[in-house]
C-alpha positions in Angstrom: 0.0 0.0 0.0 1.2 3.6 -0.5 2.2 5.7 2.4 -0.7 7.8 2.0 -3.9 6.3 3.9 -7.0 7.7 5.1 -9.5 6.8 7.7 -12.5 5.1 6.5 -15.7 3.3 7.6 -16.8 0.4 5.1 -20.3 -0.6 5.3 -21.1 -3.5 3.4 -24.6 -4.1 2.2 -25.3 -6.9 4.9 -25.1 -3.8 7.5 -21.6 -5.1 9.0 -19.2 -1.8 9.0 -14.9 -2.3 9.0 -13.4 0.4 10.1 -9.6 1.1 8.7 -7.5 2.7 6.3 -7.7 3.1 2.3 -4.6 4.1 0.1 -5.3 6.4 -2.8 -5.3 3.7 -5.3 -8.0 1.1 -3.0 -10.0 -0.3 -5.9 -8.3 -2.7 -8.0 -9.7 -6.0 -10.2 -13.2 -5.8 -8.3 -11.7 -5.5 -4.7 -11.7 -3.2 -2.2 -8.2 -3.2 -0.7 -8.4 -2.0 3.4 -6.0 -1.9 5.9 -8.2 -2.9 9.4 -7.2 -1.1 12.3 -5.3 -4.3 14.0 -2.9 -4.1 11.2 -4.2 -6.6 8.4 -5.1 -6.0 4.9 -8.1 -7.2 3.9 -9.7 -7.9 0.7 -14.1 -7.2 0.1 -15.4 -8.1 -3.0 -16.6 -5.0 -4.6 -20.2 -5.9 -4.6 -20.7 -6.6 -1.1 -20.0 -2.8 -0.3 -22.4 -0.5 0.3 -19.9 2.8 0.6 -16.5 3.7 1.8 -17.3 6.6 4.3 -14.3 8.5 4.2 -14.0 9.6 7.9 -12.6 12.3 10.5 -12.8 10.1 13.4 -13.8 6.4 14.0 -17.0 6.0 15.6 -19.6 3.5 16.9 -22.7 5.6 15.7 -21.5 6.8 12.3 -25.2 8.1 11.0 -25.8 11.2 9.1 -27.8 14.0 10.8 -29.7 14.9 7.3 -29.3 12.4 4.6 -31.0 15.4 2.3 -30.2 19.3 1.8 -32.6 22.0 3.4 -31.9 24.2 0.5 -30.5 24.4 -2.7 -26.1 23.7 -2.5 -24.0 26.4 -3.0 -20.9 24.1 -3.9 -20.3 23.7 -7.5 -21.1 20.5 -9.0 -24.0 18.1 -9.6 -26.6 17.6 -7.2 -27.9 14.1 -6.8 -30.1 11.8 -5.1 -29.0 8.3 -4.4 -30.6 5.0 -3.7 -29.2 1.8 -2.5 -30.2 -1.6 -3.1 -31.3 -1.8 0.9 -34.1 1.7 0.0 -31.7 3.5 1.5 -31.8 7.5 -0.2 -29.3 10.1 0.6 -28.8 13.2 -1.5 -25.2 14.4 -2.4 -22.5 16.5 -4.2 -20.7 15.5 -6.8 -17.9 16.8 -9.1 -19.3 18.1 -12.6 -16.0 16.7 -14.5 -15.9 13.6 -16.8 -12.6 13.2 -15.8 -13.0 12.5 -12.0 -15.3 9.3 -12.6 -14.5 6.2 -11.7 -15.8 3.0 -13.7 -15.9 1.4 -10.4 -18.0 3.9 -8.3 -18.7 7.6 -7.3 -17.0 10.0 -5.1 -19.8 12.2 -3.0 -20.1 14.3 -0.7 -23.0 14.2 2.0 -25.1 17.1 2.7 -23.9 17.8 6.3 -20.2 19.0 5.5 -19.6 19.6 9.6 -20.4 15.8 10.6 -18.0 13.0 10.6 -18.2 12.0 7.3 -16.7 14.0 4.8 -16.7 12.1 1.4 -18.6 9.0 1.0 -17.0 6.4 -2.3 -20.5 4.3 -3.6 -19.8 2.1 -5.7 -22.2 1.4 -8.9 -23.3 -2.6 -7.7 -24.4 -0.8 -4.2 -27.0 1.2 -6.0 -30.5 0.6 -7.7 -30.5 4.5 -9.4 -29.0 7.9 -9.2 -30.9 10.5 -9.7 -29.3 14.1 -11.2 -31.7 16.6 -9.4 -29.7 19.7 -10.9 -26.5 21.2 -12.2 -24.7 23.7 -9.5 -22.6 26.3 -10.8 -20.3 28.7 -9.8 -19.9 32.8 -9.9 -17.0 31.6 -12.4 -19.2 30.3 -14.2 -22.1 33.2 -14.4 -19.0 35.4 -15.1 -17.9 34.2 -18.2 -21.5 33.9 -19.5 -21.8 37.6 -18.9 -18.4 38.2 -20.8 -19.6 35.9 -23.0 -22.5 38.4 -24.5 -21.9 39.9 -28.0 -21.7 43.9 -27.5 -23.9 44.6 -30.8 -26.1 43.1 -33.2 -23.5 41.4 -36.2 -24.6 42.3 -39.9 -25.2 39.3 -41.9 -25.6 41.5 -45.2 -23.8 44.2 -46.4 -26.4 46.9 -46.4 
């Protein structure tokens, strides 16, 4: 494993959760590679995970406070509603950029940015749909929609 881990909580779709730690690169061939916190690596089968709940602190009641936003984000990004195979629905963040998806899952983030939980990995077999409930962008982006607008009408005819 590289020398960069990070604490997570893996809750498989049976309800059992691992705690441990993750390297950046902790998907590979259909396994989830974790380091428990006794010291051993162990492998879980992709498909028996529910979500790597990237964590600030380990904890015996990991639960979100609000599994749903009370208002419209103001983070950039897409805005989407999840729903696990167990009926399980949480609403989350997630980055509007082709190049940040994984074939293997999605990277989220919950609704209640202060709790333990700061990023939550889902991956695809541990959901039945997901939902895009709207696009969130920037000021960057209103900004160079503004700059974007032609100063004057353009002639198409010489007249």
């Amino acid at each position: 494993m590289a020398s960069t881990h990070k604490k997570v909580i893996v809750r498989k779709l049976d309800r059992d959760a691992i705690p441990g730690y993750v390297s950046p690169e902790f998907v590979s061939e259909g396994k989830l590679e974790l380091l428990n916190v006794s010291g051993k690596v162990v492998m879980i089968e992709l498909a028996e995970v529910k979500g790597v709940y990237f964590v600030r602190e380990f904890s015996e009641t990991e639960s979100f406070s609000r599994k749903t936003f009370a208002t419209r984000p103001r983070t950039e990004g897409l805005w989407v509603r999840l729903k696990f195979k167990d009926n399980e629905t949480i609403e989350a963040l997630m980055p509007n950029e082709l190049t940040q998806m994984q074939p293997e899952g999605f990277s989220v983030i919950p609704p209640d940015t202060r709790a333990n939980t700061q990023r939550i990995f889902v991956p695809r077999t541990a959901l039945e749909s997901l939902t895009v409930l709207a696009v969130i962008g920037g000021p960057a982006a209103r900004r160079k929609k503004a700059a974007a607008a032609p100063a004057g009408q353009e002639e198409l005819f010489g007249e």
